[in-house]
KEKE-3310 file (N, C-alpha, C; in steps of 0.2 Angstrom, whole numbers, plus 5000, padded with zeros to 4 digits):
npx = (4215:4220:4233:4241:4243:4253:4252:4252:4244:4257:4260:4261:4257:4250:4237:4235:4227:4226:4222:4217:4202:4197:4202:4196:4183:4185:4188:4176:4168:4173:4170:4158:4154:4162:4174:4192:4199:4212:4218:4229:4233:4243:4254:4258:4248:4246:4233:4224:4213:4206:4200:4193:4194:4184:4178:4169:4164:4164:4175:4190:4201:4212:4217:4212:4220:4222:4233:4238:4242:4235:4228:4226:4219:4203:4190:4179:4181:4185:4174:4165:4170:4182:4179:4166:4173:4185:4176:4169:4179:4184:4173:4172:4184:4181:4171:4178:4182:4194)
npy = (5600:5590:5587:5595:5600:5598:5584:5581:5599:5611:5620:5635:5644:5639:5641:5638:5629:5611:5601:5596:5595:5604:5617:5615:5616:5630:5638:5638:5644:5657:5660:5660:5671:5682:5686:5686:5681:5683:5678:5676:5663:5664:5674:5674:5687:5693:5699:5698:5704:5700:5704:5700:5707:5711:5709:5717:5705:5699:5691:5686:5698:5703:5709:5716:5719:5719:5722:5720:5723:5712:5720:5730:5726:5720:5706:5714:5727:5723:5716:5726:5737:5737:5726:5731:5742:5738:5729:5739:5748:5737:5737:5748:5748:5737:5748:5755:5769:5770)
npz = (5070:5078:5071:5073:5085:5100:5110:5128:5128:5127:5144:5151:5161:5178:5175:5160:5147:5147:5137:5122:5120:5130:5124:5110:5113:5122:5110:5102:5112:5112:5097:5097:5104:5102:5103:5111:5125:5138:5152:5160:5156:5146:5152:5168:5179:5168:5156:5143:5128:5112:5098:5082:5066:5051:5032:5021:5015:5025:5030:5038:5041:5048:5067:5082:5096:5114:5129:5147:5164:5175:5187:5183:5172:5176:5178:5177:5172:5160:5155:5155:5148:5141:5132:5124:5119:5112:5101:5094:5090:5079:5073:5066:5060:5050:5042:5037:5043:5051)
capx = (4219:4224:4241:4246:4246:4257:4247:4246:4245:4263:4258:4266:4255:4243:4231:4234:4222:4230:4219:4213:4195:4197:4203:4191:4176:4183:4187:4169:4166:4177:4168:4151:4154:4165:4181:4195:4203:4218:4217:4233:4235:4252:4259:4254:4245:4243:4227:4223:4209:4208:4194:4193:4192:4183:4179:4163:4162:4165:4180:4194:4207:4215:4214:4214:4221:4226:4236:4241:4243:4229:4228:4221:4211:4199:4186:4174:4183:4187:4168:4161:4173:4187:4175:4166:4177:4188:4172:4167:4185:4184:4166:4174:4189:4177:4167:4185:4182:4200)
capy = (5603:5586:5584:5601:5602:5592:5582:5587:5606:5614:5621:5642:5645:5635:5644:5637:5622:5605:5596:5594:5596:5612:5620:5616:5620:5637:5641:5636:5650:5662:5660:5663:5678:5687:5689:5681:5682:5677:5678:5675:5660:5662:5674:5675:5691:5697:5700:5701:5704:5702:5703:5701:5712:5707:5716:5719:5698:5694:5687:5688:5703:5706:5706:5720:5715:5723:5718:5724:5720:5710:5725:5737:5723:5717:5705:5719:5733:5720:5715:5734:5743:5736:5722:5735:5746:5734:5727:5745:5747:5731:5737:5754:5746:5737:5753:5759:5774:5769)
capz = (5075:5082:5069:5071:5091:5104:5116:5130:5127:5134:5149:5153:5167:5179:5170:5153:5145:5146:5131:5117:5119:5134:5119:5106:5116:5121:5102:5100:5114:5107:5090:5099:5109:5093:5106:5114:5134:5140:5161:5162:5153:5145:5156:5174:5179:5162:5155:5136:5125:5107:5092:5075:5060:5046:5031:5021:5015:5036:5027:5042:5038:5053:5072:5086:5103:5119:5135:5153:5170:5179:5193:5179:5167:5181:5176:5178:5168:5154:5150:5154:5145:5135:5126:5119:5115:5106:5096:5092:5088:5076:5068:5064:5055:5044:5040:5033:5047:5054)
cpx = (4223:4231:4244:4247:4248:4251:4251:4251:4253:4259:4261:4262:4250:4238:4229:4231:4228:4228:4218:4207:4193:4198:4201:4185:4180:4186:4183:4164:4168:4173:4161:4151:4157:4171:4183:4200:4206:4219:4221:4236:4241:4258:4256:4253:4245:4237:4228:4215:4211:4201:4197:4191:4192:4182:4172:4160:4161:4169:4185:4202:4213:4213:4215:4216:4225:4226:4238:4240:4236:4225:4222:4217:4206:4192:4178:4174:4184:4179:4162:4163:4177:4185:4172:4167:4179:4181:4169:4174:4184:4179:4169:4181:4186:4173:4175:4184:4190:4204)
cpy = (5597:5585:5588:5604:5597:5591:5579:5594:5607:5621:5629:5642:5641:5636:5639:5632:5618:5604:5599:5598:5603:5618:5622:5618:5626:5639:5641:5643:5657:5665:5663:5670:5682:5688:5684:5683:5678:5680:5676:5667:5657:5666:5677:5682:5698:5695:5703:5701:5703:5700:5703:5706:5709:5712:5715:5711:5696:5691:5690:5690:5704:5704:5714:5718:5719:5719:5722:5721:5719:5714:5731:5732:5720:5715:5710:5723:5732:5717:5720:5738:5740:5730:5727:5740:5744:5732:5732:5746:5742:5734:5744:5754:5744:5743:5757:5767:5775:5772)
cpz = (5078:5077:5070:5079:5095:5108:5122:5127:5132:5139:5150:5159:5171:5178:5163:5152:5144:5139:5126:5116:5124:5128:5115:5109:5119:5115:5100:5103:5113:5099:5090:5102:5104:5097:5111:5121:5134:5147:5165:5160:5152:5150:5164:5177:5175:5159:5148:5133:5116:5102:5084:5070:5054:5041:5026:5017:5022:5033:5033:5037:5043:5060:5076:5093:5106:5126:5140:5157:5173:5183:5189:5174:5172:5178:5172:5172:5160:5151:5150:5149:5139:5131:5122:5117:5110:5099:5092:5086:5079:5069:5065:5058:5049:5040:5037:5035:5051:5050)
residu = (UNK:UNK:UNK:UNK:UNK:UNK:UNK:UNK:UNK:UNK:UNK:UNK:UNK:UNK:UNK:UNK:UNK:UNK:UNK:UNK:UNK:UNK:UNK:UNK:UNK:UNK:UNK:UNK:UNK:UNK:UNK:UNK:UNK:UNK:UNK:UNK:UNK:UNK:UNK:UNK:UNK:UNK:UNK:UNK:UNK:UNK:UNK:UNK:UNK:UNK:UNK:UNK:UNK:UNK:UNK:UNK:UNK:UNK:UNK:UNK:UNK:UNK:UNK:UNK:UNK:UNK:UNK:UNK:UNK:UNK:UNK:UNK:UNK:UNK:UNK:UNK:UNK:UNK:UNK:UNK:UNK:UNK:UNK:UNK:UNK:UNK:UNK:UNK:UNK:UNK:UNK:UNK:UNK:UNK:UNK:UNK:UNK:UNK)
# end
């Protein structure tokens, strides 16, 4: 990671990770949980989700991911509802049900 990213991280919104190591340790958490949140990060009061699609090795085939306005993803909405969706979502694509 370190030849392939500028240091510091370019900044889009006072959300987004400066370093290096903020970075790696949440890719680490990202890898653990099975999905990835942006809270605005790159652009300020957008809200994304996104999971992976693997397929019947867990070999990564693909991705699913959805975005919308802060007002309507609300921390709440986004770890009751649209995590398991998507993950549902994701396991249903593997099962060649999509």
């Amino acid at each position: 990671m370190r030849g392939r990213l500028p240091d510091p991280l370019p900044k889009f919104t006072e959300k987004t990770l400066g370093d290096r190591q903020a970075l790696a340790q949440q890719l680490k958490k990202i890898s653990e949980v099975g999905y990835a949140l942006d809270l605005g990060e790159h652009v300020e009061d957008v809200r994304s989700v996104a999971v992976p699609v693997r397929d019947y090795t867990r070999s990564l085939v693909g991705s699913l991911a959805i975005a919308g306005p802060a007002y309507r993803l609300s921390h709440e909405r986004i770890d009751k509802e649209v995590v398991p969706l998507m993950l549902q979502a994701a396991a249903s694509c593997r099962a060649g049900s999509v």
